[in-house]
N, C-alpha and C positions, 0 to 999 in steps of 0.2 A: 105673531101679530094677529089681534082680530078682524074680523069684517070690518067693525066700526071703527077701529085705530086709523085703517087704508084712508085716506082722505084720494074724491075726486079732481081732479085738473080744473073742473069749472064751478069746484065750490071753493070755501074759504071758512074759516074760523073767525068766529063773531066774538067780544069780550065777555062771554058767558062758557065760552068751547065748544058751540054746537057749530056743526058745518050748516053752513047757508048757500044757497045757489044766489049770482051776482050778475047780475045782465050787464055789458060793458057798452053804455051809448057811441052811437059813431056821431062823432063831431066836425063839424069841419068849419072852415073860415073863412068869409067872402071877402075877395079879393078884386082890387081895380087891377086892369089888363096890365097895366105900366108894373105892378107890382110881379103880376104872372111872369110876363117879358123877361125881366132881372131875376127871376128867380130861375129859369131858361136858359139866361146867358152865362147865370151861374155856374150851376148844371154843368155846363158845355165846355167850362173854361175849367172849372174843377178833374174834367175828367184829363186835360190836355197837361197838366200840371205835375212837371218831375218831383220824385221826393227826393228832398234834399238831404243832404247825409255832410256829417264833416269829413273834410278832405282827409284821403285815404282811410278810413273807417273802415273799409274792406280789407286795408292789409294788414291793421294793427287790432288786436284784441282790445286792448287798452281804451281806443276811441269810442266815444259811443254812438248810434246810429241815430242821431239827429243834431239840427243845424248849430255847427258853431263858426261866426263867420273867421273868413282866413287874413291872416296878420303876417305872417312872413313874409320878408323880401322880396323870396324867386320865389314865393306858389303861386304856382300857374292857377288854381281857382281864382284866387284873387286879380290876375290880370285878365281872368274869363276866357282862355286858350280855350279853342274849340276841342274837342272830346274829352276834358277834363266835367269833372263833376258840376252841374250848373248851379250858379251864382242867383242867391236870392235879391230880387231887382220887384219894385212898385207893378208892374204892366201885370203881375199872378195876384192881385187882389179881387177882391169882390167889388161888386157894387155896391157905392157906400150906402144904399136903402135899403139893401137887403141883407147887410153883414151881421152878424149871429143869429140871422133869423133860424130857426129849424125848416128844412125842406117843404112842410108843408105850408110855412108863412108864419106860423106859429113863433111868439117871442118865449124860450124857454126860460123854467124859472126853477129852479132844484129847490125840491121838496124834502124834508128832516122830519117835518111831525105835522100836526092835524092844526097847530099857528099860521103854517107857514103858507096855509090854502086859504086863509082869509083875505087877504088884501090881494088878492088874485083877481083880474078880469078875466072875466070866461068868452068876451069876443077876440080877443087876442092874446093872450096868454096862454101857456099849457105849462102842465108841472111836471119833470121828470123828477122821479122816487129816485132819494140817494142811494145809492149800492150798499151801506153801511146798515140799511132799515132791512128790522127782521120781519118776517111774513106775520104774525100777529099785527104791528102797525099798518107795514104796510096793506092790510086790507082794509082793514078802518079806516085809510088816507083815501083808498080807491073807495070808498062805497060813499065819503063823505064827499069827494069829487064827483062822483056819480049824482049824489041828489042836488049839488051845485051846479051842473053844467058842466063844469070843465075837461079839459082833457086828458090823459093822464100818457104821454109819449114813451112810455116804460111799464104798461101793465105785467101783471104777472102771467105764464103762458098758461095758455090752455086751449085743451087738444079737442 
């Protein structure tokens, strides 16, 4: 490999091939206190929150490790017996003003291509880059967000 093959962590490939350096703006989104509050209570309830797993999943291979609710007779999940595996119930949700919000308040919005950044508001929206977009788009998506304002919750790293 040569010198010039090496690409840097904080540059990117333009649609010509030349590496360019890309400044990544810090954004952020003002928020009223009542919105902070709930995003807070979130946080805190998020953290208290068992994961839920289908009844005995731990003994059977077979099962797989998320929630299916329980239907049998005698399962004790289902009658909510204390040390059995806990029972998905309404009181583990969010508050409803802040539910799918992204942690920073931000409403996400999965980004596919350089379309899908148009009809984006940049005071409350951010785009996360689908996992499926190869490093050629995706830095076109990121530089084209960059000269829009918006966010981009998924940039590429750099060191």
């Amino acid at each position: 490999m040569n010198e010039e093959e090496v690409k840097k962590p904080d540059e990117v490939v333009n649609e010509e091939g030349n590496a360019e350096k890309m400044e990544v703006p810090s954004i952020t989104i003002t928020l009223d206190d009542e919105t902070k509050r709930l995003l807070d209570v979130r946080k805190k309830q998020k953290s208290k929150k068992p994961v839920f797993k289908q009844t005995d999943s731990h003994k059977k291979k077979k099962l797989a490790d998320y929630w299916r609710k329980p239907d049998g007779i005698h399962n004790k999940t289902r009658y909510a017996v204390k040390g059995k595996c806990p029972l998905v119930e309404a009181g583990y949700g969010s508050p409803a003003l802040v539910k799918g919000l992204h942690p920073s308040g931000f409403e996400e919005v999965i980004v596919n291509n350089l379309k899908d950044l148009e009809p984006l508001k940049s005071d409350r929206q951010a785009a996360r880059i689908a996992h499926t977009v190869g490093i050629r788009k995706r830095a076109m998506i990121e530089k084209k967000a960059a000269e829009s304002g918006l966010k981009i919750l998924n940039p590429a790293r750099r060191e």
